[in-house]
Structure formats: C-alpha cells, structure tokens
Steps between C-alpha positions, in 0.01 A plus 500: 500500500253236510552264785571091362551528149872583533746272497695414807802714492759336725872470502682271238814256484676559085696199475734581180664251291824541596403397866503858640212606721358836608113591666272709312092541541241366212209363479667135493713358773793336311643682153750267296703747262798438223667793579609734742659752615791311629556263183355757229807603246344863511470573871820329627692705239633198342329603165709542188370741262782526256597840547885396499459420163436852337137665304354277265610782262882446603444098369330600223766762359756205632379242289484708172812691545381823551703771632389697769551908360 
C-alpha cells in the first residue's frame, strides 16, 4: 500500500440510540447509530413474525370456507 493516502484507521466509540455503547475501529472516532444489537427486535429475539398465526394459505382457505381434504 501506498504510504498517506489511507485513512487513519483507529479504534471507534458507536453510541446507539437507545443509550447503549460498545468500541469498534473506523475511520471516524465517534459513530451515532439507531439501532443495535441490544435494542434491535431481530437480534434480541423479541421479533414477532406471525408464525402463531398459521400459512397465509390456512387464512386464506379460513376466510372462504374451504375445507381442508
């Protein structure tokens, strides 16, 4: 590589909405997020999906009275 026309590659505060901070490295010294890891519905398994309900095929069959052979 090319000495001084890289960026200075150092490590990095991520300061997340939800107040929770961690240390990464970047290129910039402070990182202000909206999400992470800690408040995200999909990583802290607090994510509803909807499988309780059934198939999209089960509510469809449902709502026109179709029976299931």
């Amino acid at each position: 590589m090319k000495e001084g026309i890289h960026p200075n590659y150092q490590e990095a505060e991520v300061i997340c909405s939800c107040g929770n901070k961690f240390t990464t490295r970047s290129t910039k010294s402070v990182l202000k997020v909206e999400s992470c890891s800690q408040c995200h519905p999909f990583y802290n398994g607090k994510l509803d999906i909807g499988g309780s309900k059934g198939s999209r095929a089960e509510a469809f069959m449902k709502k026109y009275g179709i029976d299931k052979k």
